[in-house]
C-alpha positions in Angstrom: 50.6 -48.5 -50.0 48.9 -45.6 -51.4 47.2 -47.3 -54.2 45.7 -49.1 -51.0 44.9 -45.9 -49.1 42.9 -44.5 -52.0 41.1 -47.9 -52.5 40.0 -47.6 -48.9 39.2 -43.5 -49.1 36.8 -44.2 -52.5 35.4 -46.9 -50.9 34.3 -44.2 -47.8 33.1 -41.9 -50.3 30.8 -44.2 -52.2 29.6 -46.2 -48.6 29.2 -42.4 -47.5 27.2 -41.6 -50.4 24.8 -44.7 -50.7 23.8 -44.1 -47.2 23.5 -40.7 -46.9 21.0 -39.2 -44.4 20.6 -35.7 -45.7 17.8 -34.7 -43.6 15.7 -36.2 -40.3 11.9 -34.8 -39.6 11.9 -33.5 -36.6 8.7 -31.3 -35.1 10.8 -28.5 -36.3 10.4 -29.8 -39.6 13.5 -30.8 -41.7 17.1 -30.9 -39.4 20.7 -32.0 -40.6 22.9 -34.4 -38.2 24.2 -31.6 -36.7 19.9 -30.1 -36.2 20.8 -27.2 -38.7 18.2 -25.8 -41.1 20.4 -26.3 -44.2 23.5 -29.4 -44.6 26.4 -29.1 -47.0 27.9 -30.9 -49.1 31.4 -31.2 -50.0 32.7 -31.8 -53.6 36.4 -31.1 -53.7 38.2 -29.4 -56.4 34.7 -28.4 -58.8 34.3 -24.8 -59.3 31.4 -22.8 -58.0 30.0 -22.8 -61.6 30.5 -26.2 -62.5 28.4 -27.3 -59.5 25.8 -24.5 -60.4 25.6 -25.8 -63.3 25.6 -29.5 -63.0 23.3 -29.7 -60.6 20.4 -27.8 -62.8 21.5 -30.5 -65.4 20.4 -33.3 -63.0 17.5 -31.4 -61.9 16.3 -31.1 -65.2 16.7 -34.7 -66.4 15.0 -35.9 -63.2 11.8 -33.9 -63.1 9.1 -34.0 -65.8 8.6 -30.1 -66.2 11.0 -28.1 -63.7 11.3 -25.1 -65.9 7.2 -24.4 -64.1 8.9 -24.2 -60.6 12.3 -23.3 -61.3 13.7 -20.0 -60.2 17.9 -19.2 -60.3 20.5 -17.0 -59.2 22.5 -17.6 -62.2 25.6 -19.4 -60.8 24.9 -19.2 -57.2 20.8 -20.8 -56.0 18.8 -22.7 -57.8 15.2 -23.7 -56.1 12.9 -26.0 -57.2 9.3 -26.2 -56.4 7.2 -29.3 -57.1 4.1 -30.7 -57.2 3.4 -34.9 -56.6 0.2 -36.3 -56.5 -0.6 -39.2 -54.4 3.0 -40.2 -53.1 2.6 -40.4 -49.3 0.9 -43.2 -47.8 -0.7 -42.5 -44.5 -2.5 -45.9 -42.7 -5.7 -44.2 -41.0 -8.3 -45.6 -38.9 -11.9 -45.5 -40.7 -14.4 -46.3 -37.9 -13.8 -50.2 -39.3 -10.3 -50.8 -38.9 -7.1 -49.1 -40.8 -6.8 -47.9 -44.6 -4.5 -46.4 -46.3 -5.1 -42.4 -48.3 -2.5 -41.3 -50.4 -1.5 -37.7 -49.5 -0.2 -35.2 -52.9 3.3 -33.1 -51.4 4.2 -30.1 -52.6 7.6 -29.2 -51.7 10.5 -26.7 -52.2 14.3 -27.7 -52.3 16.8 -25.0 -52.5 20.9 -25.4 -53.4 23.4 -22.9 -53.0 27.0 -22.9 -54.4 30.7 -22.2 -53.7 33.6 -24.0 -55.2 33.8 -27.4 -53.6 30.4 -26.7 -51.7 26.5 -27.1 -52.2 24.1 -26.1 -49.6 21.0 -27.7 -49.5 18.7 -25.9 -47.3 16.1 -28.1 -45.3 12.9 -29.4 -47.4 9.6 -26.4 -46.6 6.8 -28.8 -47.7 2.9 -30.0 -47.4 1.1 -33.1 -47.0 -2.7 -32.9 -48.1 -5.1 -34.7 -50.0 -8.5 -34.3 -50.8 -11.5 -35.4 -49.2 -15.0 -35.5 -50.7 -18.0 -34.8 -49.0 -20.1 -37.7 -47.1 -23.2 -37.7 -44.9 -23.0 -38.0 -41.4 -26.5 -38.7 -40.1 -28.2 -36.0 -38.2 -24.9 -33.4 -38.9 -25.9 -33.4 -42.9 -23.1 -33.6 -45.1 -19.8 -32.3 -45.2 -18.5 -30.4 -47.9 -15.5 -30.9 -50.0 -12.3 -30.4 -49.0 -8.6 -30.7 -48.8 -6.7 -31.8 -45.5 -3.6 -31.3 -44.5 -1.1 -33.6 -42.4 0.6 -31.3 -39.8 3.4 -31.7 -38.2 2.2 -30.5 -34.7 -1.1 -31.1 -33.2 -3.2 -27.7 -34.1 -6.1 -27.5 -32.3 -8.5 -30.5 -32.7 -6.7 -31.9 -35.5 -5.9 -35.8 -35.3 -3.7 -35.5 -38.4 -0.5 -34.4 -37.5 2.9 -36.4 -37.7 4.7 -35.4 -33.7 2.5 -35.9 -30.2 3.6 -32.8 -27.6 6.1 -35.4 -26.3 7.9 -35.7 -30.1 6.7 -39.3 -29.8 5.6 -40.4 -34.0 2.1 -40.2 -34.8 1.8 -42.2 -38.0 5.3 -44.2 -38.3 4.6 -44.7 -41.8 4.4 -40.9 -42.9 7.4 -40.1 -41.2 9.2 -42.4 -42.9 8.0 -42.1 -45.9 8.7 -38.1 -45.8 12.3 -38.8 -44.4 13.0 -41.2 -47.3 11.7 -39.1 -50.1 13.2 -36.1 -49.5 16.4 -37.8 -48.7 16.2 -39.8 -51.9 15.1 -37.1 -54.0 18.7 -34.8 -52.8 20.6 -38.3 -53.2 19.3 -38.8 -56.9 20.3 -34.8 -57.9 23.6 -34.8 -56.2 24.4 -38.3 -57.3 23.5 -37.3 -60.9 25.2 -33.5 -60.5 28.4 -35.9 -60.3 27.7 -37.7 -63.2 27.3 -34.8 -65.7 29.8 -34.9 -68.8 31.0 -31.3 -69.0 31.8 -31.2 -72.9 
């Protein structure tokens, strides 16, 4: 019977884990489940150093230079800041009909430690891209220039993510933020796991 009961609570774990919905975007920015700035994640019995430093293992096998935007509290935060170019597709309208621009994210992620916890504070990031300059008839042309997806409607803008109501703007942008940030924390906490400690 209690082989069977530890069949059933590993098979929790790992359904918990293939799932898991770190973060939602709200117009807020980044909320947990239970609409906190930060969510935690439980990992029983590992020491407060041994997550430390498992998790800058993983973080360093996953991105191509981290020591550039890396900055630690030895044993206790580690936050990453990163750069990607063109991973966000936005569908826009053009004046002929829809296309799709690829917006560069920069982003920070920040993990904080105690035995058998990380904290992963919500995702602060931006969504721009750059635009060159074109001629629009009897206005001249426009200059060069990045833009920048908000989340809230600023102004005149007509890029931004969340209408006053909270109603989605550009469905795919939202998802596409909610599943790479989510993604992202899965692929260093899933490898943090993995690390052999020699």
């Amino acid at each position: 019977m209690k082989t069977k009961n530890i069949s059933i609570a590993i098979l929790l774990l790992v359904t918990q884990l293939s799932f898991a919905q770190y973060f939602k975007l709200t117009p807020a920015g980044f909320l947990s489940n239970e609409k906190n700035d930060f969510t935690v994640v439980d990992v029983p019995n590992v020491k407060q150093k041994d997550l430390y430093r498992n998790t800058l293992n993983a973080i360093n096998s996953i991105f191509k230079n981290p020591q550039k935007g890396l900055s630690v509290v030895e044993g206790e935060s580690i936050s990453i800041t990163a750069y990607e170019e063109e991973v966000l597709p936005v569908k826009l309208s053009n004046g002929f009909g829809k296309t799709i621009r690829k917006y560069d994210l920069s982003y920070k992620l920040t993990f904080l430690f105690k035995d058998g916890k990380i904290r992963i504070n919500s995702p602060d990031f931006e969504a721009k891209r750059y635009v060159e300059g074109t001629y629009r008839g009897a206005s001249g042309w426009t200059g060069d220039e990045w833009v920048t997806l908000k989340l809230v409607k600023i102004g005149k803008s007509k890029l931004y993510l969340f209408e006053d109501d909270g109603k989605i703007r550009f469905e795919d942008a939202y998802n596409g933020l909610n599943n790479h940030f989510n993604s992202l924390i899965k692929e260093i906490i899933n490898k943090s796991q993995s690390i052999n400690n020699w």
